[in-house]
C-alpha positions as CSV (number, residue, x, y, z in Angstrom):
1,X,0.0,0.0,0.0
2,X,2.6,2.6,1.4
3,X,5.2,2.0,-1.6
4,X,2.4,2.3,-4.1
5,X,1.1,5.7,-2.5
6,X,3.8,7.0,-2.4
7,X,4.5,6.1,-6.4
8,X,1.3,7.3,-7.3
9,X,1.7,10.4,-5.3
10,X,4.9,11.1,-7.3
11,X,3.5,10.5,-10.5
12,X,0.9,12.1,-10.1
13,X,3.1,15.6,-9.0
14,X,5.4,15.2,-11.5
15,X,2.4,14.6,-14.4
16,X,1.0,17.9,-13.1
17,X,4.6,19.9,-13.0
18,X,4.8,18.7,-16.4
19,X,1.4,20.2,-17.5
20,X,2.0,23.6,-15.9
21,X,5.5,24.0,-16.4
22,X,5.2,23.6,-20.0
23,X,1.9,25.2,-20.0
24,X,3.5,27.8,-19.0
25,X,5.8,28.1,-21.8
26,X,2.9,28.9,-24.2
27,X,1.3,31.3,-22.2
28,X,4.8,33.1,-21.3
29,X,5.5,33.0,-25.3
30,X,1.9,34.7,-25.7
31,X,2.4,37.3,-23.6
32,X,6.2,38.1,-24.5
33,X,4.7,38.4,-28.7
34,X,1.6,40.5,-27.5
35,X,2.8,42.8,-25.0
36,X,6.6,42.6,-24.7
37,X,8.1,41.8,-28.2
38,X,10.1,45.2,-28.4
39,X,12.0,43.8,-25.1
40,X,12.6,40.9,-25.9
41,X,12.8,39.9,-29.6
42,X,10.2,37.5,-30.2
43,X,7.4,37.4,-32.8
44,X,5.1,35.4,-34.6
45,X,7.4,34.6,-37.3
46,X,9.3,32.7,-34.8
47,X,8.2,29.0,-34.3
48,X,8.1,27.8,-31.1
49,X,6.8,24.7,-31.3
50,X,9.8,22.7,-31.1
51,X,11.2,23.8,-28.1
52,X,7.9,23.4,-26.3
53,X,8.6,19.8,-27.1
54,X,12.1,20.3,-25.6
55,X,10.5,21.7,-22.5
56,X,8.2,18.5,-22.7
57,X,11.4,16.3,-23.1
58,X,13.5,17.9,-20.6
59,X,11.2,17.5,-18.1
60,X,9.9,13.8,-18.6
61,X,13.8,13.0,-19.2
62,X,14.2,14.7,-15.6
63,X,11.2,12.9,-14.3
64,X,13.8,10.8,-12.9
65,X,14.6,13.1,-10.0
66,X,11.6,13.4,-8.4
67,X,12.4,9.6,-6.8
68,X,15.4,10.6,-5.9
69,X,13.6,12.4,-3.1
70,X,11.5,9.2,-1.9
71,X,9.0,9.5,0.7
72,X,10.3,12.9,1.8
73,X,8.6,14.6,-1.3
74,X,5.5,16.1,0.7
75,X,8.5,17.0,3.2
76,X,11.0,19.0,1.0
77,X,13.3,21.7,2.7
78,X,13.6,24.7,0.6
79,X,16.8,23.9,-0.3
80,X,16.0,20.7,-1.3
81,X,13.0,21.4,-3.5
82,X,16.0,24.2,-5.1
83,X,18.3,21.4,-5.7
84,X,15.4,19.2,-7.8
85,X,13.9,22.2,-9.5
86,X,18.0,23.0,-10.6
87,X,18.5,19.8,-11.7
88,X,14.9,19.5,-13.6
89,X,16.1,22.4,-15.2
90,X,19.4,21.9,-16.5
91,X,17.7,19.4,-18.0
92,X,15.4,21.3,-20.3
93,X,17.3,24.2,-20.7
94,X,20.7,21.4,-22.2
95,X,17.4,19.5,-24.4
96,X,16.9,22.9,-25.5
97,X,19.8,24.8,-26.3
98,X,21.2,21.7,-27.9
99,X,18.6,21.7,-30.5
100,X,19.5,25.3,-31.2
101,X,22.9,24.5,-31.2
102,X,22.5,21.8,-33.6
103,X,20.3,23.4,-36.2
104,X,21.9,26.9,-36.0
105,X,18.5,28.3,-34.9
106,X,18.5,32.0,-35.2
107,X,14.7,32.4,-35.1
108,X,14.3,32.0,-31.7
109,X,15.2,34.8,-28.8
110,X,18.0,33.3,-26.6
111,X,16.8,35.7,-23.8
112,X,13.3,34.4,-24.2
113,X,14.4,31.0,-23.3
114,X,16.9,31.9,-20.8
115,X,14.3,34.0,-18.9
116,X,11.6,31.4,-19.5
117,X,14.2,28.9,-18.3
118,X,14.4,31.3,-15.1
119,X,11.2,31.4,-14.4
120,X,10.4,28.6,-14.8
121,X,13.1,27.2,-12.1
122,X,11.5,29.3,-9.4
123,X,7.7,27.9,-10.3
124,X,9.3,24.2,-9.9
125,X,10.4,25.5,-6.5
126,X,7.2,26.4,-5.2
127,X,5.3,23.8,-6.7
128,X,7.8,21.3,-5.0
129,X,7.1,22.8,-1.9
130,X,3.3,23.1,-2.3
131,X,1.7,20.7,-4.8
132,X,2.9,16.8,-2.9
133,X,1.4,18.6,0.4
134,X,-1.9,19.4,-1.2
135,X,-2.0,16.3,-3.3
136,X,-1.5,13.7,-0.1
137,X,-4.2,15.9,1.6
138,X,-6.6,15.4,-1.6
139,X,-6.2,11.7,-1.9
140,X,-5.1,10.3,1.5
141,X,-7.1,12.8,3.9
142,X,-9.5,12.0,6.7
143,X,-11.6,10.0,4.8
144,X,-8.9,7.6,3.3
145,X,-7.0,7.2,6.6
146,X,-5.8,3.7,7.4
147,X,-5.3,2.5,10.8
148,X,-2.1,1.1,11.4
149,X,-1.2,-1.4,14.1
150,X,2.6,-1.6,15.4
151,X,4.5,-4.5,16.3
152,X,8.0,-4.7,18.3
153,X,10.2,-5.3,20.8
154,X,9.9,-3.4,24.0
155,X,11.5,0.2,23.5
156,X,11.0,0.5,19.8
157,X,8.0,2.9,20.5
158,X,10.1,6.1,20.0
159,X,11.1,4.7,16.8
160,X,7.8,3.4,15.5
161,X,6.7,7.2,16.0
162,X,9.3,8.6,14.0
163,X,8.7,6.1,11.2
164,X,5.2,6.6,11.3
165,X,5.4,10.9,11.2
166,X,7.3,11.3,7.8
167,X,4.1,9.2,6.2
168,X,1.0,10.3,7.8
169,X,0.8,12.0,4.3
170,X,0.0,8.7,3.1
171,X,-3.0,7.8,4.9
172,X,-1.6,5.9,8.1
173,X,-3.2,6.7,11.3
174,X,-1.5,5.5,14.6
175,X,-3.4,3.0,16.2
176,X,-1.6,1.4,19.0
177,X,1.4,-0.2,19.4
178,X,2.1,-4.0,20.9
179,X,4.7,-5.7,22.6
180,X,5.8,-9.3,21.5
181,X,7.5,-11.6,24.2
182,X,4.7,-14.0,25.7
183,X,2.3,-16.3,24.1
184,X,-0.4,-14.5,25.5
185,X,0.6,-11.1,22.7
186,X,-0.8,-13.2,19.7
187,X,-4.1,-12.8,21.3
188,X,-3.7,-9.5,22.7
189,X,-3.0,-8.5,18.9
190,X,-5.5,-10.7,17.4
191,X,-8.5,-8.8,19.7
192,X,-7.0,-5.8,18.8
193,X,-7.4,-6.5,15.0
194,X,-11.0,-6.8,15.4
195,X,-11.6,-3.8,18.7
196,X,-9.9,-1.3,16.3
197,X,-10.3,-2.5,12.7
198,X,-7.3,-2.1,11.6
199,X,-6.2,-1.7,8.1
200,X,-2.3,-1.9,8.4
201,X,0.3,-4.0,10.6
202,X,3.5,-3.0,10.7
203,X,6.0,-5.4,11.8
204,X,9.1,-3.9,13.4
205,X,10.8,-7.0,13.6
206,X,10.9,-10.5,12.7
207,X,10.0,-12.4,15.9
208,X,12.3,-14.9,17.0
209,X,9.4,-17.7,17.4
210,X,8.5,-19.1,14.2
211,X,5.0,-20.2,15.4
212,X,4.4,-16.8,16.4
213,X,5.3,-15.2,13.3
214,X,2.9,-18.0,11.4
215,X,-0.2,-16.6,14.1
216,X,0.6,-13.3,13.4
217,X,0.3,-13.6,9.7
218,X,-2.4,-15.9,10.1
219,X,-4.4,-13.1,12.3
220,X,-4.0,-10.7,9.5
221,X,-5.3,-12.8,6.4
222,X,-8.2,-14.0,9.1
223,X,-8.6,-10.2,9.2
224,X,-7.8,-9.1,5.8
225,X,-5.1,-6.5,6.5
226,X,-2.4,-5.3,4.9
227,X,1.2,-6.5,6.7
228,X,4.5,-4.6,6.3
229,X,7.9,-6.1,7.6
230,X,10.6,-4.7,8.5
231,X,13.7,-6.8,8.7
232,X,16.3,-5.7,11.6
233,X,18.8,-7.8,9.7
234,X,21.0,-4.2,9.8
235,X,20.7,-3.8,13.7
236,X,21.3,-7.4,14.0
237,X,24.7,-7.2,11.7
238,X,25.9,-3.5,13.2
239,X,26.1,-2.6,9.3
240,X,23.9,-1.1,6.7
241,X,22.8,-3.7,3.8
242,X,21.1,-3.5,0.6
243,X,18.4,-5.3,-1.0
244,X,19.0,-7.3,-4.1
245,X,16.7,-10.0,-6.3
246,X,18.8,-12.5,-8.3
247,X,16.8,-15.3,-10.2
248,X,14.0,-15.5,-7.7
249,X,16.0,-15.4,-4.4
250,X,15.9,-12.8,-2.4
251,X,20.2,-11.6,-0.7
252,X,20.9,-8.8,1.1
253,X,24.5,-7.4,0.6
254,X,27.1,-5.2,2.3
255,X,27.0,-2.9,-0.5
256,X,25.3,-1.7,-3.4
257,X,27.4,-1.2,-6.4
258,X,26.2,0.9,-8.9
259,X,30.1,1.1,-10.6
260,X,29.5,-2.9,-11.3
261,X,27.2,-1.7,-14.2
262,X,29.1,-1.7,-17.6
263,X,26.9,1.3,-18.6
264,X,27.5,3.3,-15.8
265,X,31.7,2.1,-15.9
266,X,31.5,3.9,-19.3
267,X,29.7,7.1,-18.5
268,X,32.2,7.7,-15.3
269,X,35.0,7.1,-17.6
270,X,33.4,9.4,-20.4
271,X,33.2,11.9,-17.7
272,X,36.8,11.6,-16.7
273,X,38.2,11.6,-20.1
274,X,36.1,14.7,-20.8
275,X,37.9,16.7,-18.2
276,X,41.1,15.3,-17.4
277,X,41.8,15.4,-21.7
278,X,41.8,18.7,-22.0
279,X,43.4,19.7,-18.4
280,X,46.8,17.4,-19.9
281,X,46.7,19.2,-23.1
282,X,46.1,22.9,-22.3
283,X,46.4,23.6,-18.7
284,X,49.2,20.8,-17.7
285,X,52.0,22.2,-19.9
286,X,52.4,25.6,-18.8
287,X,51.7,24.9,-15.1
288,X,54.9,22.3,-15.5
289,X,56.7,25.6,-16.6
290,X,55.8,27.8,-13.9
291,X,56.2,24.6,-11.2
292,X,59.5,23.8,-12.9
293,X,61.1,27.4,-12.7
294,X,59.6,28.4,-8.8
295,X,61.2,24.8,-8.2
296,X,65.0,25.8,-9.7
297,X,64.7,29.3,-7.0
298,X,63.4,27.3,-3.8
299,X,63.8,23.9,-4.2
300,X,66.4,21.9,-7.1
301,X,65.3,19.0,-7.8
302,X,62.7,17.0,-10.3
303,X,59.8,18.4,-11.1
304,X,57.5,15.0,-10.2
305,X,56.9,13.4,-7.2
306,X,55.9,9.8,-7.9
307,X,55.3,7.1,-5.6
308,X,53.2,3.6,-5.3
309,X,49.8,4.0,-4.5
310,X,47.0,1.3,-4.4
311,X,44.3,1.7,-6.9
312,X,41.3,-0.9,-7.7
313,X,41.5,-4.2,-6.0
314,X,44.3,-3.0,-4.4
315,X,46.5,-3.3,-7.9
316,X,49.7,-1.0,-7.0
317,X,50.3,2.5,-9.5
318,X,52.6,5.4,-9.8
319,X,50.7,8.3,-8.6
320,X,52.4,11.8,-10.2
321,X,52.0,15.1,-8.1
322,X,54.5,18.0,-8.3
323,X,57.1,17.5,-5.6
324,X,56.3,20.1,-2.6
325,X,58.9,19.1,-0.3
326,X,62.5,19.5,-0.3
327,X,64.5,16.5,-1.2
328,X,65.6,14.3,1.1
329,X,67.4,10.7,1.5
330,X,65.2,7.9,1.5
331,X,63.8,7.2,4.9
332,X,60.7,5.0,5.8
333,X,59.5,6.6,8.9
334,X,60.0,9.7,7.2
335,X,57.9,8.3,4.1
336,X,55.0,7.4,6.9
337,X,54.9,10.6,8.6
338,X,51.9,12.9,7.0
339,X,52.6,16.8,6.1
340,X,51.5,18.5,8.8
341,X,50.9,22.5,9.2
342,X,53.8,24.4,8.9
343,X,55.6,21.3,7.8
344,X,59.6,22.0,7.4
345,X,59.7,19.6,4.6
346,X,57.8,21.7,2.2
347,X,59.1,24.6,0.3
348,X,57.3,27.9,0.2
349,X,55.6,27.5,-2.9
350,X,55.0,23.8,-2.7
351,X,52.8,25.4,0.4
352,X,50.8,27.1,-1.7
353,X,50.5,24.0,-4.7
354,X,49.6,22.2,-1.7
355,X,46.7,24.5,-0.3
356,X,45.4,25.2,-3.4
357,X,45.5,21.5,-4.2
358,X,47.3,22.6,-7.3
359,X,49.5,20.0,-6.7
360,X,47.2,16.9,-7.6
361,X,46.9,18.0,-11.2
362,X,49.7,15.6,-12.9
363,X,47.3,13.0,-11.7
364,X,45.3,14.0,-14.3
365,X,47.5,11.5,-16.6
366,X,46.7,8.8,-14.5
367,X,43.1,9.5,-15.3
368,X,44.2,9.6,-18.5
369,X,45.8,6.2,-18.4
370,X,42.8,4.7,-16.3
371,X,44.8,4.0,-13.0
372,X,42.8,6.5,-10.9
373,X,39.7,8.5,-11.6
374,X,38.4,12.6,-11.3
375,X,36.3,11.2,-8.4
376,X,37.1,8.4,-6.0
377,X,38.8,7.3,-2.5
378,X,41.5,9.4,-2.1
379,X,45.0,7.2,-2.1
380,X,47.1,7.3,0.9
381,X,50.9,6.1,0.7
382,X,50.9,2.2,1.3
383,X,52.1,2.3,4.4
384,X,49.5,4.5,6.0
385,X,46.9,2.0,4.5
386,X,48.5,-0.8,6.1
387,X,47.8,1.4,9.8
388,X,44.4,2.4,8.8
389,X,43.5,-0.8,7.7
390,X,43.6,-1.6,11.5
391,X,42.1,1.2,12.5
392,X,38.9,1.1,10.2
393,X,37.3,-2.2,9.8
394,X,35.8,-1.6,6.3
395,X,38.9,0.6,5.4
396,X,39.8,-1.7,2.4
397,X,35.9,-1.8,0.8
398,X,37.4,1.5,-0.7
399,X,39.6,-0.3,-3.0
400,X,36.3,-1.5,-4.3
401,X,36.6,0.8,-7.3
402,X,39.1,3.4,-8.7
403,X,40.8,6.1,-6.2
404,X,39.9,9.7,-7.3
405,X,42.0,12.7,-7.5
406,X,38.7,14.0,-5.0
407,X,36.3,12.6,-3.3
408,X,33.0,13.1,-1.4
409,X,35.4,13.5,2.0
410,X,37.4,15.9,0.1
411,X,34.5,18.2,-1.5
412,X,33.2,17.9,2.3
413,X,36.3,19.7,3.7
414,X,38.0,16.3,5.4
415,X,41.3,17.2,3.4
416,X,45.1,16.6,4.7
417,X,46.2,15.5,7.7
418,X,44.4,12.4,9.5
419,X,44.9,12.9,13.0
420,X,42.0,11.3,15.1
421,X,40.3,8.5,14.3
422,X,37.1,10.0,14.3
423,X,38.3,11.8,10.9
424,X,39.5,8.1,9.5
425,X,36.2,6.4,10.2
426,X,34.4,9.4,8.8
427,X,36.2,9.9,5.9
428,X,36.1,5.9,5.3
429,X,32.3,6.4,5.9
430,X,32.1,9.0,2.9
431,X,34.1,6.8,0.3
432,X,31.6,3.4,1.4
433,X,28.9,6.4,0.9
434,X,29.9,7.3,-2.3
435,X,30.5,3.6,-3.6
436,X,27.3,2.9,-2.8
437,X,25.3,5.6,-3.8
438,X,27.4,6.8,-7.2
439,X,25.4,8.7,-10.4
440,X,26.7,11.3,-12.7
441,X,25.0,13.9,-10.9
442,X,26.9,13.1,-7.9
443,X,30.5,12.8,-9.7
444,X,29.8,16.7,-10.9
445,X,28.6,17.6,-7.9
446,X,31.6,16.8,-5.6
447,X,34.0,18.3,-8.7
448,X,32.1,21.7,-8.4
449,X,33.0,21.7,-5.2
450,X,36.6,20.6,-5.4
451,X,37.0,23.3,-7.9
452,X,35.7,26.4,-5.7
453,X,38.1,24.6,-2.7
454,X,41.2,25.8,-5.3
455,X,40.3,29.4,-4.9
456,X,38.6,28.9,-1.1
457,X,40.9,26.1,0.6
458,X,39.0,24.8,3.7
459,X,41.2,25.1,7.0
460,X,42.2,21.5,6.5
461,X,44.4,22.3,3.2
462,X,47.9,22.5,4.2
């Protein structure tokens, strides 16, 4: 019932941002030929037909989004209704200038769709933040309420609460809430089936009694109500799982792996090729110059600073930076010992490659060359991953897929030094975040914000 709402719910919303968002369109292009066409340069003569049907495109392509949200779509924060409506519109407005683009359209007013494209961003903000509310208030009001039973372990009534809050939007109306643990509960919950008709069960965990789990199922078909489980297998493993189906049986795993998809393999290394292409042909060169002469006034020595790193599967690489430090004879503990702030080993400008993470950008050949990738883990020197292999149980899960040159930690500001082991397990929970949950839309995101860290360094760059 619940999943099923809440799919229809979203449907629904986005069927009707799609009328009125490219309704709009027509009626904006009306009132710009009628009243406003010595502003902006639009007349009859121009055809705007087809990009009304990019608007139309655009927005079923970004149709998408809107489960990206979940249950949380009659909940949206103003920031997060901003983020869809950008996202939605990028969309359109790349479906639609890569038409004009292609056909060398001249006919059409480039403000006119940028200021459509405008306006139209801020109505997909207030219709995110208005339309799922009134919707679930329409179709799952008063009227269509379900009573909903709960079922758990002594304690779990805080939790059942919170659970049940963020989809009362869906119908579900508190009803009580039962303790398993005796023989006796079966009836309890069997009378109360009947005393309260209820509609929904909800199942907080799997009871350890098999014959009790049968009577409780048994007690619901007798009844004719819907039962939802929830599987504490999570709570009972101390780890997060996800859900998978293959051929007919039902696993759960450690981790979802959306980089285990040839399709998706290929569009991350599109992406990187995309970027880290032109960065080694145009921008690599000349900052090898500059590097190369503030190097022969400060610091003599070679220009690269290449060690082993691991990469995917733990296969060993030559990761390239430009040296910061000044050179030294080989020594292992010094090898192990991180750069700290106001480290002696670094030069003065290899202090400010360093903050500006300037750097990291001969790694772009090993993007290049496919031994690392724009976004991933960040590598640490093998000996450091040997020590924080002990320290973080799932330390090595990173090696799961390709390191990056950033990474969701990074973007986040958990650059440099690791000095407690609260900023280990965190940044290790990042990476395991980001291997789990990886799109295109994520990849970019993290890059943007690597990119304004070179001209704002967080306090952690040193």
């Amino acid at each position: 019932m619940l999943l099923n709402r809440n799919r229809g719910l979203t449907n629904l919303h986005g069927a009707l941002v799609l009328l009125l968002i490219a309704g709009f369109y027509w009626l904006y292009a009306e009132t710009i030929i009628t009243w406003f066409s010595h502003v902006i340069r639009l007349t009859r003569e121009a055809n705007p037909l087809p990009y009304f049907l990019c608007v139309v495109v655009g927005l079923m392509l970004g149709w998408g989004q809107l489960t990206t949200v979940g249950s949380r779509l009659t909940r949206l924060s103003g920031a997060d209704a901003a983020g869809l409506a950008t996202r939605q519109i990028l969309i359109v407005a790349l479906v639609s200038f890569g038409l004009m683009f292609a056909t060398q359209d001249r006919s059409i007013s480039r403000l006119f769709l940028g200021s459509y494209l405008a306006l139209a961003w801020l109505g997909l903000i207030v219709l995110h933040l208005t339309l799922p509310r009134w919707l679930a208030r329409r179709f799952f009001g008063r009227g269509d309420s379900v009573p909903a039973l709960f079922v758990g372990r002594a304690g779990a009534e805080k939790e059942a609460d919170e659970w049940l809050h963020q989809r009362l939007h869906l119908g579900l109306n508190h009803s009580g809430y039962v303790t398993l643990g005796a023989n006796e509960s079966v009836e309890t919950f069997a009378a109360l089936l009947a005393e309260k008709n209820i509609g929904q069960v909800v199942l907080m965990e799997l009871p350890g009694d098999l014959a009790q789990a049968r009577a409780i199922v048994e007690a619901c078909q007798a009844r004719g109500c819907r039962l939802l489980l929830h599987h504490d297998i999570e709570e009972r493993l101390g780890h997060p799982v996800a859900s998978i189906e293959e051929d007919s049986h039902h696993f759960f795993t450690l981790h979802d792996e959306p980089l285990e998809e040839p399709l998706n393999r290929a569009v991350k290394r599109l992406f990187d090729l995309a970027i880290a292409l032109p960065i080694v042909l145009i921008i690599l060169p000349p900052l090898c110059l500059v590097v190369w002469l503030m190097q022969r006034m400060q610091s003599t020595g070679p220009l690269f600073h290449i060690r082993p790193r691991s990469g995917e599967r733990r296969e060993p690489f030559p990761m390239v930076k430009f040296r910061t430090m000044h050179l030294a004879p080989p020594d292992e503990t010094a090898e192990r010992k991180q750069a700290g702030r106001d480290d002696a080993r670094v030069y003065p400008f290899g202090h400010f490659l360093r903050r500006h993470s300037l750097d990291e950008f001969p790694q772009f050949w090993n993007v290049l060359v496919g031994e690392m990738s724009i976004v991933g883990p960040r590598p640490v020197m093998p000996l450091l991953d040997e020590e924080f292999e002990r320290q973080a149980r799932a330390y090595r899960t990173r090696h799961l897929i390709r390191p990056g040159i950033t990474g969701l930690a990074q973007s986040r500001g958990f650059r440099g030094e690791i000095t407690t082991p609260e900023q280990l397990h965190e940044r290790v929970r990042l990476d395991l975040y980001y291997l789990g949950h990886w799109s295109l839309w994520l990849d970019i995101q993290i890059a943007g914000r690597t990119l304004l860290q070179i001209f704002r360094p967080p306090p952690s760059a040193y």
